[in-house]
N, C-alpha and C positions, 0 to 999 in steps of 0.2 A: 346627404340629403339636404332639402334646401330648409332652415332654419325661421321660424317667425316666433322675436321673440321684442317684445316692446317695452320701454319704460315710460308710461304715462303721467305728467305732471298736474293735476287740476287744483291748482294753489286757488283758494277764494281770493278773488280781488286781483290775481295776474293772469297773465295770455297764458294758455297751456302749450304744454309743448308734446312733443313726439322724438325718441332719440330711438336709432334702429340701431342693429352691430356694422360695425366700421366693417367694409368689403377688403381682403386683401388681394391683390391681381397676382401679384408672384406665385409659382408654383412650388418656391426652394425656399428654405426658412434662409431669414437675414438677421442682422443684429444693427445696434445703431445705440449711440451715448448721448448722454445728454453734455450741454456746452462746455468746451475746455476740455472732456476728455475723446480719449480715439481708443475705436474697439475694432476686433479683427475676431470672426468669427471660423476654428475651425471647419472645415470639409469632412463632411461624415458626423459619425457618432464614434464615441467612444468608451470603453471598458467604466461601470462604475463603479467603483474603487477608490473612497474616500482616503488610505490612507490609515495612518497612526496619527496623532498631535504631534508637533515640535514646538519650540521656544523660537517666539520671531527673533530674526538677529539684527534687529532695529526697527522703525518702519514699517508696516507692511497693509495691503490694503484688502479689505475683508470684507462679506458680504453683511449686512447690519438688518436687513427689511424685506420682504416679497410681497410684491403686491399682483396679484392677476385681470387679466380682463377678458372678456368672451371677445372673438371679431371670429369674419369668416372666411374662410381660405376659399377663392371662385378662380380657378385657373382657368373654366369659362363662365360665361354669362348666368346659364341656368343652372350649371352645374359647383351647388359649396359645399360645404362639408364645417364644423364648429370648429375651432381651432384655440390656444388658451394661448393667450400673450402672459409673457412672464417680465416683470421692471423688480432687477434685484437694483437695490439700494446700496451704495458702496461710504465707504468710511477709513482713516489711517488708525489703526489701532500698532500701538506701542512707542518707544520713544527714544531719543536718540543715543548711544553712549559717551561717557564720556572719553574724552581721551586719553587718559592711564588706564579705562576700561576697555577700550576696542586696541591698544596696542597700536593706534597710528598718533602719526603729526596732527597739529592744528592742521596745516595745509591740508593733509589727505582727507581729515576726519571733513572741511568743508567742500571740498572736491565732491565728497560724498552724498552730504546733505543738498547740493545744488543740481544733484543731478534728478531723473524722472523716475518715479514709480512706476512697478509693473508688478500686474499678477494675470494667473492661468485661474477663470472662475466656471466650475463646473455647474452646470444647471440640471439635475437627476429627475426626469420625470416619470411616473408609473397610471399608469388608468388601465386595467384589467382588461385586454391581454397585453396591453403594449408598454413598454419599459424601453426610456431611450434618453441620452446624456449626452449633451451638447457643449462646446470649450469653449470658451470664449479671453482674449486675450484683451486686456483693460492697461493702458497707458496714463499715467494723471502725471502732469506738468509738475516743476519741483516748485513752481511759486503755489502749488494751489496742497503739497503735501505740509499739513500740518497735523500730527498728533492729534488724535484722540476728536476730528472734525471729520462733518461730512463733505465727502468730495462732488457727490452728484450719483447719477446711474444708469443702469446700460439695459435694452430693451433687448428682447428676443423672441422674433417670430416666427416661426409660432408650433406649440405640440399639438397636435389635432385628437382629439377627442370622440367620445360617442354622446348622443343626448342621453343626460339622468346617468352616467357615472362619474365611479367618486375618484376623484387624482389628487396624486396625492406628489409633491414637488420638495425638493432638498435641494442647496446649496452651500456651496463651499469652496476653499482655494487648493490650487495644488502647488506646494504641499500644504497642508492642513492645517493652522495657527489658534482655529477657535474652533467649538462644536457646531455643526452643522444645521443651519437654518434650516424648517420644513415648515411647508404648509399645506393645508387638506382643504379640498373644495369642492361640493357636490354640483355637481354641474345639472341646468334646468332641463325638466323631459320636456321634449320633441313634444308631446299632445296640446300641452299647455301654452296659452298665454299671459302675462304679470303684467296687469293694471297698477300702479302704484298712485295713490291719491294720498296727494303731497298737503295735507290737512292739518292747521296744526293743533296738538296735543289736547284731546277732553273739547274738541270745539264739536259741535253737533249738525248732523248736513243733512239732507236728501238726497240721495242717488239713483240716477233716472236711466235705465239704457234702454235704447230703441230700435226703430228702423224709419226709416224717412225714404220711402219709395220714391214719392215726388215731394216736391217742395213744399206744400201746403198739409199732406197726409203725415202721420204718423201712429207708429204701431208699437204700443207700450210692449217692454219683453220682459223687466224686473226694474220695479221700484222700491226701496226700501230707505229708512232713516237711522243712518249710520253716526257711530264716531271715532273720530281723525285719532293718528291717520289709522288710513286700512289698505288691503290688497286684497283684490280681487280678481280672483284665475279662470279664464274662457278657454275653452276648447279652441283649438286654431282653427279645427275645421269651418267653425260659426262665424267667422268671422267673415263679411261680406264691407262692398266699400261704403252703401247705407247705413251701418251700424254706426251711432252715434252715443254719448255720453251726456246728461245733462246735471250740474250740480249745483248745490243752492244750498248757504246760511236758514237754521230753523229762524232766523230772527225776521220780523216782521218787514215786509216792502226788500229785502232783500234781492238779489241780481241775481239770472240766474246764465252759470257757467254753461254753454255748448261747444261740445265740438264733435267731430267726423272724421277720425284719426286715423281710418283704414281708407279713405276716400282715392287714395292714391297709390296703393299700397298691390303690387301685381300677385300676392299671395293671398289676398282677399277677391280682386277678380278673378283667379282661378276659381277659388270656390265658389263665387257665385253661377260661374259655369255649369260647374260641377254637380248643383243644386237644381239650374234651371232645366224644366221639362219642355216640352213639342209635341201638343197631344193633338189627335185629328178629332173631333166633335161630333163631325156627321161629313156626307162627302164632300169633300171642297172647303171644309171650314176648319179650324186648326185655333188652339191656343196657344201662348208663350205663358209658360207659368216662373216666374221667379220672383223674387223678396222685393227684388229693386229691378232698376230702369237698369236693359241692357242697351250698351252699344254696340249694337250690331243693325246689317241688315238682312230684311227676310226676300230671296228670289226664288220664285221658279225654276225649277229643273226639270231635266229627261232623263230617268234613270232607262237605261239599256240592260234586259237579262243577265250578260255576262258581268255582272256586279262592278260594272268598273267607273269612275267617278262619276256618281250625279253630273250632267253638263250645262248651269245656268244659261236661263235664255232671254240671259240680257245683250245686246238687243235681240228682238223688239219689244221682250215684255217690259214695262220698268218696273224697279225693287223698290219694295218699301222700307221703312223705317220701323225694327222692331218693335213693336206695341206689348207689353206685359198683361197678361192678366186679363184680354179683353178677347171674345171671339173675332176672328179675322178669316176674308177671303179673297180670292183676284177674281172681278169681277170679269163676265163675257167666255168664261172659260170653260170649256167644254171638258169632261169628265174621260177619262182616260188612265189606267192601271201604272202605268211610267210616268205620271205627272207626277211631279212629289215637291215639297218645299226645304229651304235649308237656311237656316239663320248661320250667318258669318260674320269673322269681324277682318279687318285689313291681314291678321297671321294665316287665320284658317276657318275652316268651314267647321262649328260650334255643335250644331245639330241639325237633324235629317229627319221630315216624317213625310209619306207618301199618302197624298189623299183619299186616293182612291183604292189601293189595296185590299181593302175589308169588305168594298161591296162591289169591287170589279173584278176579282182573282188576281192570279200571279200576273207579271210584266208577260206582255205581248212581245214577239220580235217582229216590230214593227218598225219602218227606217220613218222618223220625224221630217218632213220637210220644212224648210224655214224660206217664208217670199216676204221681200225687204222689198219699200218702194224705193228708188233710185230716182223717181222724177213723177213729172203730173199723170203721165199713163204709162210707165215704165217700171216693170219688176225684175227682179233677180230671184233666182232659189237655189236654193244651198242643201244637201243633205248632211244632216249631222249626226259624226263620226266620234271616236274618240279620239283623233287624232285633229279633228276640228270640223267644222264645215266646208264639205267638198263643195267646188260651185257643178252644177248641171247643164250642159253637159262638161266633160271632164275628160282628162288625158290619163288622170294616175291611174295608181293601181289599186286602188282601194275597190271596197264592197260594191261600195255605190257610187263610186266612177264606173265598175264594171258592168252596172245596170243603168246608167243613167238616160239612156234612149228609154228603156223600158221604167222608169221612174216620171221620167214626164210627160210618158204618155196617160198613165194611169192620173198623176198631178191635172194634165190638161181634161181629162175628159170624166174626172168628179168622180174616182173609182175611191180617193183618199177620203178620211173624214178630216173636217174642219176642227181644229181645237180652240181656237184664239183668232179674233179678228180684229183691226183697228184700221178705218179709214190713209189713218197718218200714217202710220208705222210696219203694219205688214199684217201678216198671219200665219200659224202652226198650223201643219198639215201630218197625221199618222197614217202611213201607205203598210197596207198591209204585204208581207213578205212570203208569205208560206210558199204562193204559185211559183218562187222563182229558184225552188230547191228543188234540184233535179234530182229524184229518188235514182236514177241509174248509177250517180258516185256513192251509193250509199255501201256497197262491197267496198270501194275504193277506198272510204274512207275509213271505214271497219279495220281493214287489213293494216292501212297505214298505223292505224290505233296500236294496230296487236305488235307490228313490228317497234313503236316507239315503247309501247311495256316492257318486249322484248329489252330493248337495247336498255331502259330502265333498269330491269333487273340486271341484266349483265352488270350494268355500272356498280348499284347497289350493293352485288357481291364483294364487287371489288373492291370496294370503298369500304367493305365489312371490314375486309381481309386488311389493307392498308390502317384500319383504326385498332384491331387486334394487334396490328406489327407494334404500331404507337404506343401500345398501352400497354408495353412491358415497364414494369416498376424502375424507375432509376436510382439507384446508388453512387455513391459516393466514398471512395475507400482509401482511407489517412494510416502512414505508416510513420516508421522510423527509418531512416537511413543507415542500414547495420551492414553495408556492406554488398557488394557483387554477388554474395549467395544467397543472402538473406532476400535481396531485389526478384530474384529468378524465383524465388519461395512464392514471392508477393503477385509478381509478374502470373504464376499459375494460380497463385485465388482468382484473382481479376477474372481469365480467361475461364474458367471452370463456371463461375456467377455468371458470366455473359454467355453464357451456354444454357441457363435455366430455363426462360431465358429472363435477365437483368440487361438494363443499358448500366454498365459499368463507367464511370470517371474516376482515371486514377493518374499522378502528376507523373508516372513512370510513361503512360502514352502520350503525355503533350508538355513534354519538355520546350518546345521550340515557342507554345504560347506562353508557359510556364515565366521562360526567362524574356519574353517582350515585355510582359507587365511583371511582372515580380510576383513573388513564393505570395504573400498576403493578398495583393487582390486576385490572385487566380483563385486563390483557398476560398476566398469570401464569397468571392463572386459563384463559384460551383456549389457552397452549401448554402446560398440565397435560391439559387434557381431549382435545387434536389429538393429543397422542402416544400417550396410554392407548388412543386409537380408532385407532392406527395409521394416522396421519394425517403430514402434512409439511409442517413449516414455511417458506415462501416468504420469503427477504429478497432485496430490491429496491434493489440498491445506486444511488443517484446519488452524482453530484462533492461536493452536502452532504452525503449520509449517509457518505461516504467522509473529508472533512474533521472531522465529528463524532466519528467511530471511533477516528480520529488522536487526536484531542481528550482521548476518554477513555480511551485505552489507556496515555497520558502522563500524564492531571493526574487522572484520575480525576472528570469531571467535563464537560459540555457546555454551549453558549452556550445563559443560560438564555430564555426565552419560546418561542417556535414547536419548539424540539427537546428540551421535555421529553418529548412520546409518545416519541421516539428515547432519549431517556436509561431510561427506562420500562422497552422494549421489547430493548433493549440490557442494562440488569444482569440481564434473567431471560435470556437465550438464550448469554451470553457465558459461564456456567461450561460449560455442555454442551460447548463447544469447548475450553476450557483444560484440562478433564479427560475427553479422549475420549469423548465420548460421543456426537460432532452425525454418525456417518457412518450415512446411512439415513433419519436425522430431517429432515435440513437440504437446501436444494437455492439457490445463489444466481444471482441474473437480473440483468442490466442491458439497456437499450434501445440499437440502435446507434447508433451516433455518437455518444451521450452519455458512453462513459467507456471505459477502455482497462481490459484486465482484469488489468490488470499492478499498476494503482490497490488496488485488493482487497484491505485488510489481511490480511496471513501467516497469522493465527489462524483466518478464515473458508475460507483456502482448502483446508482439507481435504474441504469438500464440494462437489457437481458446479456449473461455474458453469457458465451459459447466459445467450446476446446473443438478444433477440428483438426483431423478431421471425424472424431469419434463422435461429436454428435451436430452431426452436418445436415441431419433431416430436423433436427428441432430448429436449427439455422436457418433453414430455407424457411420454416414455418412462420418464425418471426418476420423474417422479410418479405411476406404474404399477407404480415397486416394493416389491412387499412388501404390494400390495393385492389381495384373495382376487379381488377383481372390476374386468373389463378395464374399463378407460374407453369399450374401443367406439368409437372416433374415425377416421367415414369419413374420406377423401380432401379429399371438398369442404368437408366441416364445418370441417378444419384450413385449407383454404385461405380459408376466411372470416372465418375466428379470426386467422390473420395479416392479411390485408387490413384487417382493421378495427384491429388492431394499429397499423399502419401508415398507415391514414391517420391515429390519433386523434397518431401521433407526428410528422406532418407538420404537422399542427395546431397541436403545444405550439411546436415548434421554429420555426412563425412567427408566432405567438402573440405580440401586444407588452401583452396585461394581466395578465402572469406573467415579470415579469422576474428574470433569473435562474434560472427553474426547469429550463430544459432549454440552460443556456450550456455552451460547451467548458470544462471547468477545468483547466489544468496543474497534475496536483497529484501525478504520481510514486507509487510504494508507498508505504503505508503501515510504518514500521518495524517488527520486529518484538518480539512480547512475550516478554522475560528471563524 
């Protein structure tokens, strides 16, 4: 949403100022260092995962400072959003060894010293719901590595944020040399605006705000005698480009401070829009009611029954210049139910009030004629369409090309009434239309009516029918790689879920995209798109996925060939759980007799586990939450979805050209994660 938030200076004795948030145009966050160094900003986000401490082994460059700053992310024009710039502060902390200490020559030990620092600097941000870690890779020249000095710092834009919550930011290197820099920052609400009156300390002032319609007028809104400094918070909606400031010394003959600090400001002309009314008086006569002077102008229009844009009738009427606050009329103007008025400014048309509505009834279908003089006895006339002014007579196909013999007879021989007349410029004519509705199409068009309902509803059906097909719940189902028997196990979950019915995503059907981009962005990319569609990801623990888990909850790391999909599919789903987020998302299964549920690493079990296929109806039930649309899962459907369950699991487990895939493993809990 678009942000108004201001830092006002009104120092007694200097010019004030006005400082707004810095716009940012990029859509992608960037990074950038301050002089002498060079920064390279990883692609993506990354695991946050500080790490243990180590002992630097010389050298090394660390984060010292954070400082933030509001700007605002506008990848278009109207459209920003609040964003937090983060300037971490960098410095060389530790020092060199000597050389009977590091075990090299003179020669190597300066070989060493002469060359360029680097470090991997993580920037960990959290604002309730979003959590997200950015790398940033930092270069400092070896003339500028000195111990225990500052090098300079590296910027990063930007975390986007919400108005009025609190983020909370950490930094630090990888790998880990000092405790971890954080800072916490409540970011300002969206309703508010912060005046800051830059006063100094115990000095004593007057504080004046107003409105300044026109240059001479002013309208007190709050006076009071203040002392420096102070803030003072306006509602953003109040603010118009009229509002002014005025501040003044209690001391005698004193100067006093003005200024109009919204005077330009497109978030204060919205609301004075927003503010400003268009009341009708009496008929033909109309006010502009608002604070301040608008820039707009006020014309004449034809509004036509079928509600479709007011059509100003400039020429011939001419438009005036919005007047506020004063009754206004167009003089010579003859009274008519479609005349209406409509103040505009060069974007769009602002407001709309019809004159005569209230004491002439609803809009007439009546076709306006428009006669423009062209010369000293020479007219033209136009009826006006919504497609514009047809001239009379006419070739197209419009309404009133189709009548236009019988439009200028009625025109010529005074059947029309006069609306508007001007020697110079022309005159509005309203031709009444009823006589030229042939009541014989009126079957004709009845029927047409009933056949276009008709064919409505057909579509409507159909279109039910295609949003019910769409709105089966999607899943997403992560295995282990145990083998050719185990695959066929898995292969019939898939198929049994896609039967409920489920859209099923599993990396056994799209091997071919699987290996064009690789085991990780396939995995990321399907449990990015499963959730945004309020979808739930399915993990299928066995005795190896269960030993793998173990694996990498300790070393950070799994047995490489057959369980890199598992290593893959595991670093994108494992934060969701370490930092709350997997309850709703996540649902986990094992096959019976395959594994005790006791096995089930700590960290997974905050979401529902499920043995199938013995209890396969509590499974589908979970998978039914939080989906607009039921699964719909008769009796026997489920019984055949287990049965086939169960035999393909009688199968694996006497299966002998899949060994190991469906063995008992004693293998205990998994421990849990520090």
């Amino acid at each position: 949403m678009p942000v108004s938030w201001f830092l006002l200076s009104l120092a007694l004795g200097r010019n004030p100022v006005v400082v707004s948030l810095e716009r940012l145009m990029e859509p992608q966050d960037t990074a950038r260092c301050s002089l002498g160094l060079s920064c390279h900003l990883w692609d993506g986000d990354m695991l946050c995962l500080p790490g243990s401490l180590q002992s630097a082994p010389g050298p090394v460059l660390v984060p010292t400072h954070l400082q933030t700053e509001l700007v605002l992310r506008c990848p278009q024009k109207t459209d920003c959003a609040l964003c937090v710039r983060v300037v971490v502060h960098l410095a060389v902390h530790g020092h060199w060894a000597e050389p009977e200490e590091a075990g090299k020559s003179d020669s190597e030990l300066q070989e060493s010293r002469n060359a360029s620092l680097q470090a991997q600097v993580v920037l960990s941000f959290q604002a309730y719901p979003i959590a997200r870690c950015a790398l940033l890779e930092v270069q400092v020249p070896a003339d500028l590595v000195q111990p225990g000095q500052s090098v300079g710092s590296a910027v990063f834009d930007c975390f986007e944020a919400s108005l009025g919550a609190e983020v909370q930011i950490w930094s630090y290197t990888k790998p880990r040399y000092q405790k971890e820099l954080n800072l916490t920052q409540q970011l300002p609400d969206g309703d508010n605006v912060l005046l800051t009156l830059d006063v100094s300390e115990e000095q004593d002032f007057s504080f004046l705000l107003y409105l300044r319609p026109v240059p001479d007028a002013l309208k007190s809104l709050w006076y009071k005698n203040l002392t420096g400094p102070q803030n003072i918070t306006l509602n953003h909606t109040d603010l118009v480009p009229c509002l002014c400031i005025q501040v003044w010394s209690l001391d005698p003959d004193s100067e006093r401070v003005e200024f109009c600090p919204f005077r330009e400001d497109p978030g204060a002309h919205r609301n004075l829009w927003h503010i400003a009314r268009l009341r009708v008086l009496s008929p033909g006569v109309w006010q502009l009611d608002a604070p301040c002077c608008l820039p707009g102008k006020v014309t004449l229009c034809w509004q036509a029954p079928d509600q479709s844009p007011c059509q100003p009738l400039v020429p011939p009427v001419p438009q005036k210049n919005a007047t506020v606050n004063e009754p206004q009329d167009f003089q010579l103007v003859t009274g008519h139910p479609n005349l209406c008025v409509q103040v505009s400014t060069w974007e769009k048309v602002q407001l709309q009030a019809c004159l005569w509505a209230d004491s002439l009834g609803p809009f007439k279908d009546d076709m306006l004629l428009v006669e423009m003089k062209t010369g000293l006895n020479n007219t033209s006339v136009c009826a006006l369409e919504p497609s514009g002014c047809t001239p009379l007579p006419s070739m197209a196909s419009t309404r009133a090309a189709r009548l236009g013999e019988e439009l200028l007879q009625d025109f010529r021989s005074h059947q029309c009434m006069q609306l508007w007349n001007d020697d110079n410029l022309g005159s509005l004519w309203a031709c009444p239309m009823d006589k030229y509705i042939h009541r014989r199409w009126v079957l004709v068009w009845l029927a047409c009516l009933l056949l276009a309902a008709a064919l409505f509803f057909f579509l409507l059906l159909k279109k039910d029918r295609r949003k019910a097909a769409r709105g089966a719940r999607t899943a997403l189902l992560l295995h282990s790689a145990d083998g050719a028997g185990y695959e066929r196990l898995v292969g019939a979950l898939a198929s049994a879920l896609s039967q409920m019915p489920l859209r099923v995503a599993v990396d056994l059907w799209s091997r071919r995209e699987l290996s064009a981009h690789g085991a990780l962005a396939w995995f990321h990319h399907q449990r990015r798109r499963i959730l945004q569609e309020d979808g739930v990801v399915i993990i299928l623990f066995s005795p190896a996925a269960v030993a793998q888990c173990q694996q990498w909850l300790q070393l950070q790391t799994v047995e490489p060939g057959r369980h890199d999909a598992l290593a893959a599919w595991l670093s994108c789903v494992l934060p969701d759980f370490l930092q709350g987020r997997a309850t709703g998302r996540y649902v986990g299964v094992y096959f019976d007799g395959l594994l005790h549920p006791d096995s089930v690493p700590s960290p997974f079990r905050v979401a529902p586990l499920f043995s199938l296929p013995s209890q396969l109806p509590a499974f589908l039930d979970a998978l039914q939450g939080g989906c607009s649309t039921s699964l719909g899962r008769p009796a026997d459907r489920v019984e055949r979805v287990a049965q086939a369950l169960q035999s393909a699991l009688d199968s694996c487990t006497s299966s002998s050209d899949a060994p190991g895939c469906c063995e008992e493993w004693d293998l205990g809990p998994c421990p849990t994660l520090e």
